[in-house]
C-alpha positions as CSV (number, residue, x, y, z in Angstrom):
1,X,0.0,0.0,0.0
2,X,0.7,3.6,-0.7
3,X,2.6,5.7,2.3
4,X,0.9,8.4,3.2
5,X,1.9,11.2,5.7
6,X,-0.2,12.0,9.1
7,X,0.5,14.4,12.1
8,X,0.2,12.2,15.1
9,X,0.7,13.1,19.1
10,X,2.6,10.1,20.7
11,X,0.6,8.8,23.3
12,X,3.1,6.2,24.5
13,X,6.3,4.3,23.7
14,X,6.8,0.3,23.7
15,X,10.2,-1.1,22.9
16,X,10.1,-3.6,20.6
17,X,14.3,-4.6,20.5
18,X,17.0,-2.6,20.8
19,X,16.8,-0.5,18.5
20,X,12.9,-0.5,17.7
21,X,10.1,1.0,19.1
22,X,6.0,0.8,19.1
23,X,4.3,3.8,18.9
24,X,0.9,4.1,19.8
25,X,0.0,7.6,17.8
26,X,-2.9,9.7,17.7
27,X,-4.1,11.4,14.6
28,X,-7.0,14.0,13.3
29,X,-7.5,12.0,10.2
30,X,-7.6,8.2,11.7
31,X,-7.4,8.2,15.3
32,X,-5.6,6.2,17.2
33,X,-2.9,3.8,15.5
34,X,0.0,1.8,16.6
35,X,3.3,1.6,14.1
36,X,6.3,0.1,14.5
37,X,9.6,2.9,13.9
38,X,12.0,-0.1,13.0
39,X,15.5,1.3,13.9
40,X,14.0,4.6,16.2
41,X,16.9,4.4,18.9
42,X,19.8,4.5,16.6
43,X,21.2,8.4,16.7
44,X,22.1,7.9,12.8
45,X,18.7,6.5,11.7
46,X,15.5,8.0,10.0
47,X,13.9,8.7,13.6
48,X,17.4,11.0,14.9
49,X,17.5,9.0,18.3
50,X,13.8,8.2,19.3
51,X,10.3,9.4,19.0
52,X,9.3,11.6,22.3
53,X,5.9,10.9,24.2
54,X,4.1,13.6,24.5
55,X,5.5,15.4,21.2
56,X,3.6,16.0,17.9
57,X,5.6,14.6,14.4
58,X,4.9,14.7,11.0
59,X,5.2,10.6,10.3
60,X,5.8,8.8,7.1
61,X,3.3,6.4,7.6
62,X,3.4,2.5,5.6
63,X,-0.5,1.0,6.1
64,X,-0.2,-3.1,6.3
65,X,-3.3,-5.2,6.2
66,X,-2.1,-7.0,8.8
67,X,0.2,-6.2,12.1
68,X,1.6,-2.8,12.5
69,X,1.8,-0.2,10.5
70,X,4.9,0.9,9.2
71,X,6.6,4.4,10.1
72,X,9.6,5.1,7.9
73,X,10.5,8.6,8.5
74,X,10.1,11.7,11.1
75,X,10.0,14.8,11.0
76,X,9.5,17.0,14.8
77,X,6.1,19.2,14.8
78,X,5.6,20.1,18.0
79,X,7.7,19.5,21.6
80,X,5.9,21.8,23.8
81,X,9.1,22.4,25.5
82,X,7.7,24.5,28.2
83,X,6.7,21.1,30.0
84,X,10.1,19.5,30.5
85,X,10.6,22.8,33.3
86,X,7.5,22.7,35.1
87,X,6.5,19.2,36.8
88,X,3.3,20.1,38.0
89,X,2.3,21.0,34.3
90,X,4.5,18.0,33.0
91,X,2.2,15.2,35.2
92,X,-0.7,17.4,33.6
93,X,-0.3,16.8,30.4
94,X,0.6,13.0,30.9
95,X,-2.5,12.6,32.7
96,X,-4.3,14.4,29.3
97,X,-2.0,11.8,26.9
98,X,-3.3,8.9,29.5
99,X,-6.8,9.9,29.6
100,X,-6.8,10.3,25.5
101,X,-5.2,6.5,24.8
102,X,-7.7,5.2,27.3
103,X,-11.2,6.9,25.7
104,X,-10.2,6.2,22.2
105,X,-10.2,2.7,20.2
106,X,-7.9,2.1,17.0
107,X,-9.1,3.9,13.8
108,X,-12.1,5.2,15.1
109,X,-11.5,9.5,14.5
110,X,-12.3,11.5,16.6
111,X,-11.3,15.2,15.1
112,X,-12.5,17.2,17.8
113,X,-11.2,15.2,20.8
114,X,-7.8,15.9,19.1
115,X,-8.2,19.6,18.9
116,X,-8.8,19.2,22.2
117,X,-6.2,17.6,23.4
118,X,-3.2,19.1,21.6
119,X,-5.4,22.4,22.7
120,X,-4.9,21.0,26.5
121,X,-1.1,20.2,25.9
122,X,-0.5,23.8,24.6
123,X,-2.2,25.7,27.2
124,X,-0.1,23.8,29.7
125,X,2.7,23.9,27.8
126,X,2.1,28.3,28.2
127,X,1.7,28.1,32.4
128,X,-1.9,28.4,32.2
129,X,-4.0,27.0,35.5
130,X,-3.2,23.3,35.2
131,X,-6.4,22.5,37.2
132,X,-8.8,24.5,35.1
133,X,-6.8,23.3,31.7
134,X,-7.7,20.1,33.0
135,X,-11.2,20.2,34.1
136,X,-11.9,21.7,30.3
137,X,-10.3,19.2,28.8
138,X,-12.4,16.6,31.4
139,X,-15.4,17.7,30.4
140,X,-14.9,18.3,26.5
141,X,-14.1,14.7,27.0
142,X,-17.3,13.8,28.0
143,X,-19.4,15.9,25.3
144,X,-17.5,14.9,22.6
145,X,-16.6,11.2,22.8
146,X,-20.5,10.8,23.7
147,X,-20.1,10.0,27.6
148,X,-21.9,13.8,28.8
149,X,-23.9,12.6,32.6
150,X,-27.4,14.4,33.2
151,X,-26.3,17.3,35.7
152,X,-29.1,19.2,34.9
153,X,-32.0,17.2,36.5
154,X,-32.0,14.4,38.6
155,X,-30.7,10.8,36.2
156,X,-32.9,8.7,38.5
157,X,-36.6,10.8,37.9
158,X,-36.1,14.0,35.9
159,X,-36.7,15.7,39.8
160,X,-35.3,19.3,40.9
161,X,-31.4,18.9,42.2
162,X,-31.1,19.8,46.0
163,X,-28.0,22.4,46.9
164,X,-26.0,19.0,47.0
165,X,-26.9,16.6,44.5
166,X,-24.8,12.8,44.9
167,X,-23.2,12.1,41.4
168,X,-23.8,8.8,40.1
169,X,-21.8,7.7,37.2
170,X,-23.2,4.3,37.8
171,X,-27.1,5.8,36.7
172,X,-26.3,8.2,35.0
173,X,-25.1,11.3,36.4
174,X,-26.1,13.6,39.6
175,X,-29.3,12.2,41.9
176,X,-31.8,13.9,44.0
177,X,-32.0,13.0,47.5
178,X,-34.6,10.3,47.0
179,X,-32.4,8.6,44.7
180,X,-29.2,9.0,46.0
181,X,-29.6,6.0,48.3
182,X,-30.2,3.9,44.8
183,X,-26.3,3.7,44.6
184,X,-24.0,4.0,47.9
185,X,-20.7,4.9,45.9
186,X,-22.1,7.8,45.0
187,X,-20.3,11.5,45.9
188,X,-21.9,13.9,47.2
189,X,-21.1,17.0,45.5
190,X,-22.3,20.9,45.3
191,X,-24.7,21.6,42.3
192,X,-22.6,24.5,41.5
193,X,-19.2,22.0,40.2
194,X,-22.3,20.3,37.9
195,X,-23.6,23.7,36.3
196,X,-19.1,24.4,36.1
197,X,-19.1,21.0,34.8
198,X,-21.8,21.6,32.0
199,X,-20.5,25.2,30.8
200,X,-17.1,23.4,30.5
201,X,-18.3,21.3,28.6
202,X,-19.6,23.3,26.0
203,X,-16.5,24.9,25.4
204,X,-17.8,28.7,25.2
205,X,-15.9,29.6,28.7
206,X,-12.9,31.6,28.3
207,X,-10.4,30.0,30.2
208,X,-7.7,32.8,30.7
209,X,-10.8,34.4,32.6
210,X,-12.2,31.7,34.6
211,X,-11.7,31.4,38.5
212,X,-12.7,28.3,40.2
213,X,-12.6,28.5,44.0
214,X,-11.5,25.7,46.1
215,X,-14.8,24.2,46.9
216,X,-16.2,23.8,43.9
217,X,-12.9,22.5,42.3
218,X,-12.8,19.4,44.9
219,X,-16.1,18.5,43.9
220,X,-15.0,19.0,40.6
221,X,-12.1,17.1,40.8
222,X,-14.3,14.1,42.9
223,X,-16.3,14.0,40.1
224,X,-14.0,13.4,37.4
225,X,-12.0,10.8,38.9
226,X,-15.2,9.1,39.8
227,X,-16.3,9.2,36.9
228,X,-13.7,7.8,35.1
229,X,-13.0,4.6,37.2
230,X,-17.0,3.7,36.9
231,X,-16.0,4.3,33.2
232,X,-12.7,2.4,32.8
233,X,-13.2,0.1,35.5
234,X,-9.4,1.5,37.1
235,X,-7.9,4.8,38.3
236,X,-5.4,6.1,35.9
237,X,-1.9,6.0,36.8
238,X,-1.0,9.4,36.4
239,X,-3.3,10.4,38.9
240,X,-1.5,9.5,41.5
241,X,1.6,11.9,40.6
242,X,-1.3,14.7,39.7
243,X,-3.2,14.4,42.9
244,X,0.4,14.6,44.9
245,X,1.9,18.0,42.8
Protein backbone atom coordinates (compact mmCIF):
# COMPACT_ATOMS: atom_id res chain seq x y z
CA UNK A 1 0.00 0.00 0.00
CA UNK A 2 0.75 3.61 -0.75
CA UNK A 3 2.64 5.66 2.28
CA UNK A 4 0.85 8.43 3.22
CA UNK A 5 1.86 11.23 5.69
CA UNK A 6 -0.18 11.97 9.07
CA UNK A 7 0.48 14.38 12.11
CA UNK A 8 0.23 12.17 15.10
CA UNK A 9 0.70 13.10 19.10
CA UNK A 10 2.56 10.07 20.69
CA UNK A 11 0.56 8.76 23.34
CA UNK A 12 3.05 6.19 24.51
CA UNK A 13 6.26 4.28 23.67
CA UNK A 14 6.84 0.32 23.68
CA UNK A 15 10.19 -1.08 22.86
CA UNK A 16 10.10 -3.60 20.62
CA UNK A 17 14.28 -4.59 20.47
CA UNK A 18 17.05 -2.61 20.76
CA UNK A 19 16.77 -0.54 18.51
CA UNK A 20 12.88 -0.55 17.66
CA UNK A 21 10.08 0.95 19.07
CA UNK A 22 5.97 0.83 19.13
CA UNK A 23 4.33 3.85 18.92
CA UNK A 24 0.91 4.07 19.79
CA UNK A 25 0.00 7.57 17.84
CA UNK A 26 -2.88 9.67 17.73
CA UNK A 27 -4.11 11.40 14.60
CA UNK A 28 -7.01 13.95 13.27
CA UNK A 29 -7.46 11.97 10.19
CA UNK A 30 -7.61 8.24 11.73
CA UNK A 31 -7.44 8.25 15.28
CA UNK A 32 -5.64 6.16 17.16
CA UNK A 33 -2.94 3.84 15.52
CA UNK A 34 0.04 1.84 16.56
CA UNK A 35 3.26 1.60 14.11
CA UNK A 36 6.31 0.09 14.52
CA UNK A 37 9.61 2.86 13.94
CA UNK A 38 12.02 -0.11 13.04
CA UNK A 39 15.49 1.34 13.91
CA UNK A 40 13.99 4.61 16.24
CA UNK A 41 16.86 4.42 18.87
CA UNK A 42 19.80 4.52 16.57
CA UNK A 43 21.19 8.36 16.72
CA UNK A 44 22.10 7.92 12.77
CA UNK A 45 18.66 6.49 11.75
CA UNK A 46 15.54 8.03 10.05
CA UNK A 47 13.94 8.67 13.64
CA UNK A 48 17.39 11.04 14.87
CA UNK A 49 17.50 9.03 18.25
CA UNK A 50 13.85 8.17 19.25
CA UNK A 51 10.30 9.42 19.03
CA UNK A 52 9.27 11.63 22.30
CA UNK A 53 5.93 10.93 24.20
CA UNK A 54 4.12 13.63 24.51
CA UNK A 55 5.52 15.38 21.24
CA UNK A 56 3.57 15.95 17.89
CA UNK A 57 5.62 14.55 14.36
CA UNK A 58 4.91 14.67 10.97
CA UNK A 59 5.23 10.63 10.26
CA UNK A 60 5.76 8.84 7.13
CA UNK A 61 3.32 6.36 7.62
CA UNK A 62 3.44 2.48 5.65
CA UNK A 63 -0.45 1.03 6.12
CA UNK A 64 -0.18 -3.11 6.33
CA UNK A 65 -3.30 -5.18 6.24
CA UNK A 66 -2.05 -6.99 8.79
CA UNK A 67 0.20 -6.25 12.09
CA UNK A 68 1.61 -2.82 12.52
CA UNK A 69 1.78 -0.19 10.51
CA UNK A 70 4.89 0.90 9.21
CA UNK A 71 6.58 4.36 10.13
CA UNK A 72 9.58 5.10 7.86
CA UNK A 73 10.47 8.57 8.54
CA UNK A 74 10.10 11.71 11.10
CA UNK A 75 9.97 14.85 10.99
CA UNK A 76 9.47 16.96 14.81
CA UNK A 77 6.12 19.25 14.84
CA UNK A 78 5.57 20.15 18.03
CA UNK A 79 7.65 19.53 21.58
CA UNK A 80 5.87 21.84 23.81
CA UNK A 81 9.11 22.41 25.49
CA UNK A 82 7.74 24.47 28.18
CA UNK A 83 6.69 21.14 30.03
CA UNK A 84 10.06 19.46 30.52
CA UNK A 85 10.64 22.81 33.34
CA UNK A 86 7.45 22.70 35.11
CA UNK A 87 6.53 19.25 36.84
CA UNK A 88 3.31 20.11 37.99
CA UNK A 89 2.26 20.96 34.28
CA UNK A 90 4.55 17.97 32.96
CA UNK A 91 2.19 15.22 35.23
CA UNK A 92 -0.68 17.39 33.56
CA UNK A 93 -0.33 16.83 30.39
CA UNK A 94 0.61 12.99 30.90
CA UNK A 95 -2.51 12.63 32.72
CA UNK A 96 -4.32 14.38 29.27
CA UNK A 97 -2.01 11.84 26.87
CA UNK A 98 -3.32 8.93 29.49
CA UNK A 99 -6.76 9.92 29.63
CA UNK A 100 -6.84 10.25 25.51
CA UNK A 101 -5.18 6.54 24.81
CA UNK A 102 -7.70 5.19 27.27
CA UNK A 103 -11.18 6.86 25.68
CA UNK A 104 -10.17 6.18 22.15
CA UNK A 105 -10.15 2.73 20.17
CA UNK A 106 -7.93 2.08 16.96
CA UNK A 107 -9.10 3.88 13.75
CA UNK A 108 -12.07 5.22 15.13
CA UNK A 109 -11.51 9.52 14.49
CA UNK A 110 -12.33 11.55 16.59
CA UNK A 111 -11.33 15.20 15.06
CA UNK A 112 -12.50 17.23 17.76
CA UNK A 113 -11.22 15.18 20.83
CA UNK A 114 -7.77 15.85 19.11
CA UNK A 115 -8.17 19.65 18.88
CA UNK A 116 -8.84 19.21 22.22
CA UNK A 117 -6.18 17.57 23.44
CA UNK A 118 -3.25 19.07 21.58
CA UNK A 119 -5.40 22.36 22.73
CA UNK A 120 -4.85 20.97 26.48
CA UNK A 121 -1.10 20.22 25.89
CA UNK A 122 -0.52 23.78 24.57
CA UNK A 123 -2.20 25.69 27.19
CA UNK A 124 -0.08 23.81 29.70
CA UNK A 125 2.73 23.91 27.77
CA UNK A 126 2.06 28.31 28.23
CA UNK A 127 1.68 28.06 32.36
CA UNK A 128 -1.94 28.36 32.19
CA UNK A 129 -3.95 27.03 35.49
CA UNK A 130 -3.24 23.27 35.18
CA UNK A 131 -6.44 22.53 37.18
CA UNK A 132 -8.81 24.51 35.09
CA UNK A 133 -6.81 23.27 31.66
CA UNK A 134 -7.69 20.14 32.99
CA UNK A 135 -11.17 20.20 34.12
CA UNK A 136 -11.88 21.73 30.27
CA UNK A 137 -10.31 19.22 28.75
CA UNK A 138 -12.44 16.56 31.36
CA UNK A 139 -15.35 17.71 30.43
CA UNK A 140 -14.92 18.26 26.54
CA UNK A 141 -14.12 14.71 26.98
CA UNK A 142 -17.27 13.82 28.02
CA UNK A 143 -19.36 15.93 25.29
CA UNK A 144 -17.51 14.95 22.59
CA UNK A 145 -16.59 11.23 22.78
CA UNK A 146 -20.47 10.82 23.74
CA UNK A 147 -20.14 10.01 27.61
CA UNK A 148 -21.91 13.77 28.85
CA UNK A 149 -23.95 12.64 32.62
CA UNK A 150 -27.37 14.40 33.25
CA UNK A 151 -26.26 17.27 35.69
CA UNK A 152 -29.11 19.22 34.88
CA UNK A 153 -31.95 17.22 36.51
CA UNK A 154 -31.98 14.35 38.63
CA UNK A 155 -30.73 10.80 36.22
CA UNK A 156 -32.92 8.75 38.51
CA UNK A 157 -36.57 10.79 37.88
CA UNK A 158 -36.07 13.96 35.90
CA UNK A 159 -36.72 15.68 39.78
CA UNK A 160 -35.26 19.34 40.86
CA UNK A 161 -31.40 18.93 42.24
CA UNK A 162 -31.14 19.79 46.00
CA UNK A 163 -28.04 22.39 46.95
CA UNK A 164 -26.05 18.96 47.02
CA UNK A 165 -26.94 16.60 44.53
CA UNK A 166 -24.76 12.81 44.86
CA UNK A 167 -23.24 12.14 41.42
CA UNK A 168 -23.76 8.80 40.12
CA UNK A 169 -21.85 7.70 37.23
CA UNK A 170 -23.18 4.30 37.83
CA UNK A 171 -27.06 5.76 36.68
CA UNK A 172 -26.35 8.19 34.96
CA UNK A 173 -25.09 11.35 36.42
CA UNK A 174 -26.14 13.56 39.59
CA UNK A 175 -29.34 12.18 41.85
CA UNK A 176 -31.84 13.89 44.04
CA UNK A 177 -32.05 12.96 47.55
CA UNK A 178 -34.59 10.32 47.01
CA UNK A 179 -32.41 8.63 44.72
CA UNK A 180 -29.22 9.00 46.00
CA UNK A 181 -29.59 6.05 48.26
CA UNK A 182 -30.21 3.89 44.79
CA UNK A 183 -26.32 3.71 44.65
CA UNK A 184 -24.01 4.04 47.88
CA UNK A 185 -20.70 4.92 45.90
CA UNK A 186 -22.13 7.84 44.95
CA UNK A 187 -20.28 11.55 45.93
CA UNK A 188 -21.93 13.94 47.15
CA UNK A 189 -21.07 17.04 45.49
CA UNK A 190 -22.26 20.88 45.28
CA UNK A 191 -24.72 21.60 42.31
CA UNK A 192 -22.59 24.54 41.47
CA UNK A 193 -19.19 22.01 40.19
CA UNK A 194 -22.26 20.31 37.89
CA UNK A 195 -23.62 23.69 36.33
CA UNK A 196 -19.11 24.43 36.13
CA UNK A 197 -19.06 21.00 34.83
CA UNK A 198 -21.81 21.58 32.00
CA UNK A 199 -20.55 25.25 30.82
CA UNK A 200 -17.15 23.36 30.49
CA UNK A 201 -18.31 21.25 28.62
CA UNK A 202 -19.64 23.30 26.02
CA UNK A 203 -16.48 24.87 25.38
CA UNK A 204 -17.75 28.66 25.19
CA UNK A 205 -15.95 29.57 28.65
CA UNK A 206 -12.88 31.60 28.25
CA UNK A 207 -10.37 30.03 30.20
CA UNK A 208 -7.72 32.84 30.66
CA UNK A 209 -10.83 34.43 32.58
CA UNK A 210 -12.18 31.74 34.56
CA UNK A 211 -11.72 31.39 38.47
CA UNK A 212 -12.75 28.29 40.17
CA UNK A 213 -12.56 28.46 43.95
CA UNK A 214 -11.51 25.74 46.11
CA UNK A 215 -14.83 24.22 46.86
CA UNK A 216 -16.15 23.77 43.86
CA UNK A 217 -12.89 22.55 42.26
CA UNK A 218 -12.77 19.43 44.95
CA UNK A 219 -16.09 18.48 43.92
CA UNK A 220 -15.03 18.98 40.61
CA UNK A 221 -12.09 17.12 40.75
CA UNK A 222 -14.25 14.08 42.93
CA UNK A 223 -16.35 14.04 40.12
CA UNK A 224 -13.98 13.35 37.42
CA UNK A 225 -11.98 10.83 38.91
CA UNK A 226 -15.19 9.05 39.82
CA UNK A 227 -16.26 9.16 36.85
CA UNK A 228 -13.66 7.79 35.08
CA UNK A 229 -12.99 4.59 37.19
CA UNK A 230 -16.98 3.69 36.88
CA UNK A 231 -15.96 4.30 33.17
CA UNK A 232 -12.66 2.36 32.82
CA UNK A 233 -13.17 0.07 35.47
CA UNK A 234 -9.39 1.51 37.13
CA UNK A 235 -7.87 4.77 38.29
CA UNK A 236 -5.43 6.11 35.90
CA UNK A 237 -1.91 5.96 36.77
CA UNK A 238 -1.02 9.39 36.39
CA UNK A 239 -3.29 10.39 38.94
CA UNK A 240 -1.47 9.55 41.51
CA UNK A 241 1.59 11.90 40.63
CA UNK A 242 -1.34 14.72 39.68
CA UNK A 243 -3.18 14.41 42.93
CA UNK A 244 0.38 14.64 44.89
CA UNK A 245 1.87 17.98 42.79
Amino acid sequence: MPASDVIALVLALYDFSNTSQIAVLFTREMGKVRGLAKGAKRADGAFQGGLDVGSVYRLRMLAKNEGLDLLTKSEMSEAFPGLRTDLPALYAAFYVLELADALTVEHDPHPEFWDATISALRLLDHSAPRDIVLFAFEAAAMRLLGFMPRVDDCAGCSGKLPARPAFSPRIGGALCTACAPRDPGARLVSAGSLKMLARLAEGTIPLESLNVDGRIGSDLRAAFDLFWLNLLGRELRSASFLHKS
